[in-house]
C-alpha positions as CSV (number, residue, x, y, z in Angstrom):
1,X,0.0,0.0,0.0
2,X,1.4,3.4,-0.7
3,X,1.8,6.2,1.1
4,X,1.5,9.5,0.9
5,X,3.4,12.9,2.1
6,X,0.7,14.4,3.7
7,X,0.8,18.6,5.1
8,X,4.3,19.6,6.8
9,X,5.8,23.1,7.5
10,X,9.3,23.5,9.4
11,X,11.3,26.3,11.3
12,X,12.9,27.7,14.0
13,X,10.3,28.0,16.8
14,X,11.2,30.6,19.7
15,X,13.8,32.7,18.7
16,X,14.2,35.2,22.0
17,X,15.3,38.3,21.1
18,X,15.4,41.7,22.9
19,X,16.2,45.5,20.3
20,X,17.5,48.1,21.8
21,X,16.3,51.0,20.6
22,X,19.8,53.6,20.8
23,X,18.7,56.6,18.6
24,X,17.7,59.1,21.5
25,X,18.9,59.6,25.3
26,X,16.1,57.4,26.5
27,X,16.3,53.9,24.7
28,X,13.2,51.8,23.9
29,X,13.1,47.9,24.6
30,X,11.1,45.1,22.3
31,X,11.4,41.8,24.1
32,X,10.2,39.0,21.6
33,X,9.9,35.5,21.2
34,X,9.6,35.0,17.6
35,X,8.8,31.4,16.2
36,X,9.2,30.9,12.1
37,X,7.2,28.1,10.2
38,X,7.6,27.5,6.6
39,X,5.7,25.8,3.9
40,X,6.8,24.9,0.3
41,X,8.0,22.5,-2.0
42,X,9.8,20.1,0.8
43,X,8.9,16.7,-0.4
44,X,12.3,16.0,-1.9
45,X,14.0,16.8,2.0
46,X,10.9,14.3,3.5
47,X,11.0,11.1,0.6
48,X,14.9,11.4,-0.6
49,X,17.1,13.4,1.5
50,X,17.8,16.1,-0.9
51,X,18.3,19.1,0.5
52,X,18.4,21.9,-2.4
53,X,15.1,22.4,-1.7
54,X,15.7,23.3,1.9
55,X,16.3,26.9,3.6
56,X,18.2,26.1,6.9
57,X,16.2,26.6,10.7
58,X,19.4,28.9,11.4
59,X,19.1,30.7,8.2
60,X,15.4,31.5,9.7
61,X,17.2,32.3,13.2
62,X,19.7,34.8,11.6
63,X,17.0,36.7,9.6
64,X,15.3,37.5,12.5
65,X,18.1,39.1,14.5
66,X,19.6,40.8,11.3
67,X,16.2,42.0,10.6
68,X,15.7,43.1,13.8
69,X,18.8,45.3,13.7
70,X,18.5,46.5,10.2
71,X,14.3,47.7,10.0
72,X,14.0,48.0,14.1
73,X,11.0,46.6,15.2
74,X,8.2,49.3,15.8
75,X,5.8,46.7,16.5
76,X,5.1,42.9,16.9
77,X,2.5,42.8,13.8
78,X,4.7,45.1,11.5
79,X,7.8,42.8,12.2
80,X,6.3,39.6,11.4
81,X,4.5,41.2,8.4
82,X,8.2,42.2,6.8
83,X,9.3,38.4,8.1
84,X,6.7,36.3,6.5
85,X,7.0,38.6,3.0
86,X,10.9,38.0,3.1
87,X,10.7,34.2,3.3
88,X,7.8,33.5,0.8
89,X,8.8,36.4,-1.6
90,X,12.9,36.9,-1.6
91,X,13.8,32.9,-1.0
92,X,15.8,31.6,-3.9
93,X,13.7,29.2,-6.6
94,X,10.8,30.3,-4.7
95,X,10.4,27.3,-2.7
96,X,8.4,28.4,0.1
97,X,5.3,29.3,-0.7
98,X,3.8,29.9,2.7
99,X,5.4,31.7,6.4
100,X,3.8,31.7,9.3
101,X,5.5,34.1,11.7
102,X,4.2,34.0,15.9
103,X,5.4,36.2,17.7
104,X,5.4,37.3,22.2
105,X,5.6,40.6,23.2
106,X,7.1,40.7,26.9
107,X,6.4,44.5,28.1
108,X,8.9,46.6,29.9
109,X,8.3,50.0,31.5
110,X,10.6,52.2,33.1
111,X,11.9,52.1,36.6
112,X,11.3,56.0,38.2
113,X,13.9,57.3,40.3
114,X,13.6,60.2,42.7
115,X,16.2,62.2,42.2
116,X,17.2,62.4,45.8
117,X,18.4,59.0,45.0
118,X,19.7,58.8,41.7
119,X,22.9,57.4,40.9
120,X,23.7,60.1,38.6
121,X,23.4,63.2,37.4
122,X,20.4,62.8,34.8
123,X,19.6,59.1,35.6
124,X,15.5,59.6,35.9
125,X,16.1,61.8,32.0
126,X,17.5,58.6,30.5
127,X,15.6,56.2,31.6
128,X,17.5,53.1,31.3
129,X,16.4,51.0,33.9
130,X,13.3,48.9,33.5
131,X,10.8,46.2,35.2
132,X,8.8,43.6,33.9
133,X,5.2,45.3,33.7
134,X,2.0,43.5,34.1
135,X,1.4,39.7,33.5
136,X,-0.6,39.7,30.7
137,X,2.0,38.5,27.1
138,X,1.2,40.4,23.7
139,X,0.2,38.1,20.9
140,X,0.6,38.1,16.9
141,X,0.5,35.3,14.2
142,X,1.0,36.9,11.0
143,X,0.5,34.0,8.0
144,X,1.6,34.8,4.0
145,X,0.6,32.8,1.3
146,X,2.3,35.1,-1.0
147,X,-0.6,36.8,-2.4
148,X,-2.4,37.9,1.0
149,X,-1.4,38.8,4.6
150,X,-3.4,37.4,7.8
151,X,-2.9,39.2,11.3
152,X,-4.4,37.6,14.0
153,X,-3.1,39.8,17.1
154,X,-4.0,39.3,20.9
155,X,-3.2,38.7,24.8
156,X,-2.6,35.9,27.0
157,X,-2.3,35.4,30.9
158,X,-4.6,38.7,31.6
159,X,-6.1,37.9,35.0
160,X,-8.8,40.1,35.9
161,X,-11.5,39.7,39.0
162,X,-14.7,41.2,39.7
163,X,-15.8,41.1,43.4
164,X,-18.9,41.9,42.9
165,X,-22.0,42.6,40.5
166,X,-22.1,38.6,39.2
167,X,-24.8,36.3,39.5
168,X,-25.1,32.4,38.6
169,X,-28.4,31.0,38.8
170,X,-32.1,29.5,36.8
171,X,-29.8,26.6,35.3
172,X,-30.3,23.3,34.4
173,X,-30.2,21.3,37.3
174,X,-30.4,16.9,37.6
175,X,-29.5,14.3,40.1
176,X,-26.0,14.7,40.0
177,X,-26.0,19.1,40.4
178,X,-24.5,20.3,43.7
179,X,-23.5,23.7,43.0
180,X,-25.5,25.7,44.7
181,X,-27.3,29.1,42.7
182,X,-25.4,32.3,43.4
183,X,-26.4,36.0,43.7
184,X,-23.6,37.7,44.5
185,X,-20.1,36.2,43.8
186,X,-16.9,36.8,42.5
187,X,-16.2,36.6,39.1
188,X,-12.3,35.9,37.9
189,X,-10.8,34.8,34.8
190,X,-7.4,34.7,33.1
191,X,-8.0,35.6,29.8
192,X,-6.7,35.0,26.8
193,X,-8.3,37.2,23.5
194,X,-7.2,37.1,20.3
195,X,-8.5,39.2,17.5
196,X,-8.2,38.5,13.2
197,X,-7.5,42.3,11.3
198,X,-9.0,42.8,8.2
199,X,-6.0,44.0,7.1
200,X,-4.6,42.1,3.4
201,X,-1.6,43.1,2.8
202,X,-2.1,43.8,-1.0
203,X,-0.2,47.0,-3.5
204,X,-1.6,50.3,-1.5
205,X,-2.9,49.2,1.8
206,X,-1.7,51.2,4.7
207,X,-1.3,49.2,7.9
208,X,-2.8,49.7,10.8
209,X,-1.4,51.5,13.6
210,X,-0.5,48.2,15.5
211,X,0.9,49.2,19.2
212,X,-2.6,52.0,19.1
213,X,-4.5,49.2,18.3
214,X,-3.5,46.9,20.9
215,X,-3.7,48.9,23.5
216,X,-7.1,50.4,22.8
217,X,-8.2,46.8,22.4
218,X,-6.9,45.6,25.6
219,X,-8.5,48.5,26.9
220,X,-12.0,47.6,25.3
221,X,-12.1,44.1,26.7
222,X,-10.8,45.3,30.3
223,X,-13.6,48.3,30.5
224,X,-16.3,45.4,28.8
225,X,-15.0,42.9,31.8
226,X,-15.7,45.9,34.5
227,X,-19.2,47.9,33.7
228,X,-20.7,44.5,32.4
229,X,-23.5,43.1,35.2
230,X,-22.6,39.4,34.9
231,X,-25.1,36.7,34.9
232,X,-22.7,34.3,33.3
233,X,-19.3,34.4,32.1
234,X,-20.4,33.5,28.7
235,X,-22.2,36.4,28.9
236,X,-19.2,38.6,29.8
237,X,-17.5,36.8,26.9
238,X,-19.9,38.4,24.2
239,X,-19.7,41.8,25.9
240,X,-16.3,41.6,25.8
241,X,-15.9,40.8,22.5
242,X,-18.6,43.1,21.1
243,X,-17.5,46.1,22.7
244,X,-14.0,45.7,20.6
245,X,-16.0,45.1,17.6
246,X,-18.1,48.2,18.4
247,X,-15.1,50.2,18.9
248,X,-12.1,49.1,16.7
249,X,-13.1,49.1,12.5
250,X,-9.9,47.6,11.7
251,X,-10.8,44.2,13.7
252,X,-13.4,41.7,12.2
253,X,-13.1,38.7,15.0
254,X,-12.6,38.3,18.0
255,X,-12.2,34.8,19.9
256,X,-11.7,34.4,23.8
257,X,-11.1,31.6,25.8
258,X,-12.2,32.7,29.5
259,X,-11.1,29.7,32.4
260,X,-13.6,30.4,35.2
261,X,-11.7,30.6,38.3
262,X,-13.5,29.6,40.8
263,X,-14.2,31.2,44.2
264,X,-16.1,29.2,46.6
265,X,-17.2,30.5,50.1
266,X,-15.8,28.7,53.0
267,X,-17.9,27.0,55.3
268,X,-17.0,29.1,58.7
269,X,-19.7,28.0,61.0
270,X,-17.7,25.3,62.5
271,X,-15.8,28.1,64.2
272,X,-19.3,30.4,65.2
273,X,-18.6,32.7,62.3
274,X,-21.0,34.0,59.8
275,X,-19.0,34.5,56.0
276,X,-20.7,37.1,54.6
277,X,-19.3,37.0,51.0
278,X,-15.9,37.5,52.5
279,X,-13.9,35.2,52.8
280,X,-13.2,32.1,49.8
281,X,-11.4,29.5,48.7
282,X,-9.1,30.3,45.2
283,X,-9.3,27.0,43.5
284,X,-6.7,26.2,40.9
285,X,-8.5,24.0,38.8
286,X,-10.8,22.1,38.1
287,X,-12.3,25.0,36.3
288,X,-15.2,26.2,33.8
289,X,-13.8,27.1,30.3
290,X,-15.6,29.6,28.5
291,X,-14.7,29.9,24.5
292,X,-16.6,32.0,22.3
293,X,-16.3,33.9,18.7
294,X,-17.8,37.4,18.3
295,X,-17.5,38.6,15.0
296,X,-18.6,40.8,12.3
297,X,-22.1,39.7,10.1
298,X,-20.8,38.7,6.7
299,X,-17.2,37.5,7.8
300,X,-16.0,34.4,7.6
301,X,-14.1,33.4,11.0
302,X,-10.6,32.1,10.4
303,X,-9.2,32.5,14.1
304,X,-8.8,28.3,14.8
305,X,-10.7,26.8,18.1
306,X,-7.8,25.8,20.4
């Protein structure tokens, strides 16, 4: 019986990589992770060995460091956009026909110095000193089939909580339901969003302003998560995503997958105390997991289900 070839791809997968930006008395930072998948005519390297066909991983892991050096990297999206376009369009014989480019943004913002303390004359002006900020990772996958361009930016590891204004109640319930309905509880989640630009790529198109429209979508779902009355989280889920619709033009999907994690009262009457909604137990897991699509009417999802 024969056998067939079936789809492969190959790269170098988590190149880290941290630009200095050295043009001005207070340098910028871009802390990446940048993973590089390729797609072509390989099925002489698979069936025969022949490697002519074949652009080395390192080759891959030295483009993105020379490229980082020689266009700078202003953003995540506009990096892997120049990435994926170099490998599909400038490799010799035109063997690869298809790059996907994922990329980790790790933020950085500036350690403040009062001046009564500085080191230096001019320390807190240059700014050179920084600390990890937040917990949440920046997100892009940028894909090139050498005709079209597919951003799908996000966020990972965002844990947000709402102590209040949730409910949980009216649902089905059989032999084997414990949980008991809920009118006032807390509501956390550590989310992770991501969100498809309808940005093509093609002769004239101007990209988006990428780090603006990050941030203003973080913002979105953050705001959504806060001023929505919660009666489920697959509720907050829609709101979330609808409100970055409603707000943002140049997105046209956005998919979240929201772990519930669970806060259960403890039982405190065995020690003559009354727990008023006060104090709980932060379980780890098991948890709920929320996963939803909000997108726009007439688009076509492409954003894959994990």
């Amino acid at each position: 019986m024969a056998h067939v070839l079936g789809q492969n791809q190959y790269g170098k997968a988590e190149n880290r990589i941290v630009r200095v930006q050295r043009d001005s008395t207070r340098h910028e930072i871009k802390d990446l992770n940048v993973s590089v998948s390729l797609q072509g005519d390989f099925e002489d390297v698979h069936l025969t060995g022949s490697n002519a066909n074949c652009l080395p991983t390192d080759t891959t892991k030295n483009t993105v460091y020379a490229f980082a050096k020689e266009h700078g990297i202003e953003s995540a999206e506009a990096f892997g956009v120049l990435l994926a376009r170099h490998f599909v369009d400038d490799t010799e014989r035109g063997v690869v026909h298809g790059a996907r480019i994922r990329i980790e943004e790790y933020a950085w913002e500036r350690i403040r110095t009062p001046d009564s303390s500085a080191r230096f004359i001019g320390s807190e002006e240059l700014g050179h000193s920084f600390v990890r900020s937040g917990q949440e990772v920046r997100t892009t996958e940028v894909v090139y089939d050498g005709e079209r361009v597919r951003v799908v930016s996000g966020l990972k590891d965002l844990v947000v909580m709402n102590s209040t204004n949730s409910e949980f109640w009216g649902y089905i319930k059989d032999r084997y339901t414990t949980l008991q309905e809920a009118y006032d509880r807390i509501l956390a989640t550590q989310v992770t969003a991501r969100w498809a630009y309808g940005f093509t790529g093609r002769d004239g198109e101007a990209q988006p302003n990428w780090n603006r429209s990050y941030a203003q979508a973080r913002r979105h779902l953050l705001e959504a998560f806060a001023e929505t009355y919660s009666y489920s989280l697959q509720q907050t889920l829609h709101a979330m995503g609808t409100r970055v619709l409603n707000n943002r033009p140049e997105v046209d999907e956005v998919r979240l997958e929201l772990p519930n994690k669970h806060h259960f009262l403890v039982d405190l009457e065995p020690f003559g105390l009354k727990n008023e909604n006060e104090v709980y137990y932060a379980a780890d897991r098991m948890y709920g997991l929320i996963e939803g699509t909000v997108h726009r009417e007439g688009v076509t999802p492409v954003i894959p289900v994990a």
